[in-house]
N, C-alpha and C positions, 0 to 999 in steps of 0.2 A: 415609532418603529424601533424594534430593538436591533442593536448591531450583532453580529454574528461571531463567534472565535473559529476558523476553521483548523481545526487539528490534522494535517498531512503527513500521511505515512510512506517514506522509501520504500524500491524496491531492495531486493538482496543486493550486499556490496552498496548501496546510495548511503548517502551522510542529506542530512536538512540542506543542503547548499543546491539539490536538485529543483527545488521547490523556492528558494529565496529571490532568486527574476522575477516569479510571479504578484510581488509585494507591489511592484509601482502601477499595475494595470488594474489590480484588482479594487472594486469600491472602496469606498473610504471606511461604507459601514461594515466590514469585513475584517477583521486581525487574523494576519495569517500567522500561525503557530507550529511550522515545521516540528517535527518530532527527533528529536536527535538518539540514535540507537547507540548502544555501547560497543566501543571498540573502533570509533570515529569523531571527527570532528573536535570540538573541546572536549567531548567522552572519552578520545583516544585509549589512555592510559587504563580504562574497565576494559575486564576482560571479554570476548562476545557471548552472546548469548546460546543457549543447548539447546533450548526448545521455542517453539512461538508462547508455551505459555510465559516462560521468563519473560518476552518480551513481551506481550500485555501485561503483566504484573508490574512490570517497569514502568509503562507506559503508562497505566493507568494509577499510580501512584505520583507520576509528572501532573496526568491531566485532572484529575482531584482538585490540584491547586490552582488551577484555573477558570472552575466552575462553578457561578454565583447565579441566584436568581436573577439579574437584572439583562443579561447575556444570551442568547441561544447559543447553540453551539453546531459543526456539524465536524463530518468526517470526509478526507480525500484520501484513499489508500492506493496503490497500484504492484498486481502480482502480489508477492509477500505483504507490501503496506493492507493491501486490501483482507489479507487472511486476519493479522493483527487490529484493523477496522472491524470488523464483522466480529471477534472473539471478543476486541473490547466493548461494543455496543452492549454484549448481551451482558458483561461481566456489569459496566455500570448502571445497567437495570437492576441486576441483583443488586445490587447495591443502592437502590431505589433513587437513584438521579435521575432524570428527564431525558428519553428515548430524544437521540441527536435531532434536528432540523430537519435534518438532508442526509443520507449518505452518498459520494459517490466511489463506484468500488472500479478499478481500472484493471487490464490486462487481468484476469483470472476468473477461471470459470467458478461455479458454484461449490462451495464447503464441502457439500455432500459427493461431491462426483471426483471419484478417483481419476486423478490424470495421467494418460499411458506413457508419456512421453517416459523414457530412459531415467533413471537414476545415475546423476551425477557427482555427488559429495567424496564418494570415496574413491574415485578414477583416480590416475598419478596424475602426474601435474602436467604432462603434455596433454594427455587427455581431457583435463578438466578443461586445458583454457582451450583445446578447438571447440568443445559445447560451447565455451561462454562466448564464442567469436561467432558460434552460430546464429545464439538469439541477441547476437547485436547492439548489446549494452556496454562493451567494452571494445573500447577502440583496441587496434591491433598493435598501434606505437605502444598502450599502455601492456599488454598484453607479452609485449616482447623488450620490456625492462625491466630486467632481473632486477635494479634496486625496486620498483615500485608494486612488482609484484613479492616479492619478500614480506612487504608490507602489506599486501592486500589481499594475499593467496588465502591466509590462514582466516580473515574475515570473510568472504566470499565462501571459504568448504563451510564454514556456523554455520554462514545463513540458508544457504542450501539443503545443509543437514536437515536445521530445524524445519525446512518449507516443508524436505521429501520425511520424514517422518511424524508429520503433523497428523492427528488421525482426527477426523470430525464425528463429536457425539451430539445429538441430537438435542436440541434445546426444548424447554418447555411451552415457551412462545414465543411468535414470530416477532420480526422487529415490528413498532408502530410507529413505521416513517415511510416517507417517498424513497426509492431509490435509484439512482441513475447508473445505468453500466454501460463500462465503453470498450472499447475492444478494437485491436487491429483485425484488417481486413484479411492481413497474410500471417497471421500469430498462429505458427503452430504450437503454441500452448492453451489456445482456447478455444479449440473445435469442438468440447463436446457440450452440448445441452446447457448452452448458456441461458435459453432461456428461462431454466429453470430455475435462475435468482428469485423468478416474483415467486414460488413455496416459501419466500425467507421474510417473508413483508405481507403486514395486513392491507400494506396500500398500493400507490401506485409503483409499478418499476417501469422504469424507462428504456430503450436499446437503442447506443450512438455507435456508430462503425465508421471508421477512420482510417484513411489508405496507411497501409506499413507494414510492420512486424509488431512484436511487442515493447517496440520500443517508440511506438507512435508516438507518447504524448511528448518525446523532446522536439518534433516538428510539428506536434499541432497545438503549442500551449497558447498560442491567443484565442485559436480556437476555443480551447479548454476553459480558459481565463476569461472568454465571452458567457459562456456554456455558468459557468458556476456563478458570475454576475448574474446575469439572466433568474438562476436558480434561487438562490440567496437574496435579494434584493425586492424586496415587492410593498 
């Protein structure tokens, strides 16, 4: 049996430290490889990124060096992680490396389908953080510390930027993996036409729904962490 690398993509605003809990539950055949984005973490000091393509080209130049024949590999994205999942699968096909394991794509609907929800990136700043207190990813103590938002306002309007003007062009061919997508059950960010992920895969895709917002997977990571065991391990 070959062990697996799972490469894990944040959402906007996340640094790899969302995804490092998951290290002691997860099989042993498993290395989990948080993806650390610029403008956090040890990256701090890089400036963030404009586009998602930036950050696949980023990314895909980290995970390069990670990927030898002896290894499979797979993807866990969620929201933006998952846009930068799905862009870099097909970029390392071009690149003729071996189509992922596994994808799992989290909280966002499919590439192709425009999402109505409100444009955020360029509101002023009280505006931006009552959107971001809506979909529930930032605590409201965080939210209302003027030191901690100094530091985190101007990475949060990037990643936003680059999510709401990401434009999906249509690829040559579909992915040639399983796919699993999951989804809160109260996420108004992915009401539309989710199930339109399986046009994006010659194989199987899967559909998990999970009580919450779009912020599920921080109370259902054992779940999660059963779900990708389960998937990966055979």
């Amino acid at each position: 049996m070959k062990n697996t690398k799972l490469f894990c993509f944040p959402y906007a605003g996340g640094s790899s430290v969302i995804y490092e809990k998951w290290r002691k539950e997860l099989d042993p055949s498993i290395e989990l490889i948080p993806i650390e984005y610029a403008g956090r973490g040890k990256r701090f000091s890089i400036f963030p990124y404009e586009s998602i393509n930036e950050m696949v080209e980023d990314a895909s130049q980290y995970i390069q060096k990670h990927l030898d024949e002896t290894t499979n590999y797979s993807f866990f994205g969620h929201s933006m992680g998952a846009i930068i999942a799905y862009e870099l699968s097909h970029k390392l096909n071009e690149l003729k490396y071996d189509t992922p394991l596994h994808i799992f794509f989290s909280g966002k609907i499919p590439p192709h389908i425009t999402n109505n929800y409100k444009l955020i990136h360029a509101l002023d700043d009280d505006e931006f953080k009552k959107e971001l207190f809506k979909l529930g990813g930032t605590p409201i103590e965080v939210l209302e510390n003027e030191i901690l938002m100094n530091i985190y306002l101007p990475i949060l309007r990037s990643d936003f930027k680059a999510v709401e003007k990401y434009v999906y062009r249509e690829k040559i061919s579909k992915l040639d993996c399983n796919l699993t997508i999951l989804y809160g059950k109260d996420d108004i960010l992915t009401l539309n036409k989710l199930e339109e992920w399986q046009q994006h895969t010659k194989k199987k895709c899967t559909f998990l729904e999970f009580s919450g917002g779009h912020f599920f997977i921080s109370k259902h990571s054992d779940e999660i962490i059963k779900l990708i065991n389960n998937t990966l391990v055979y």
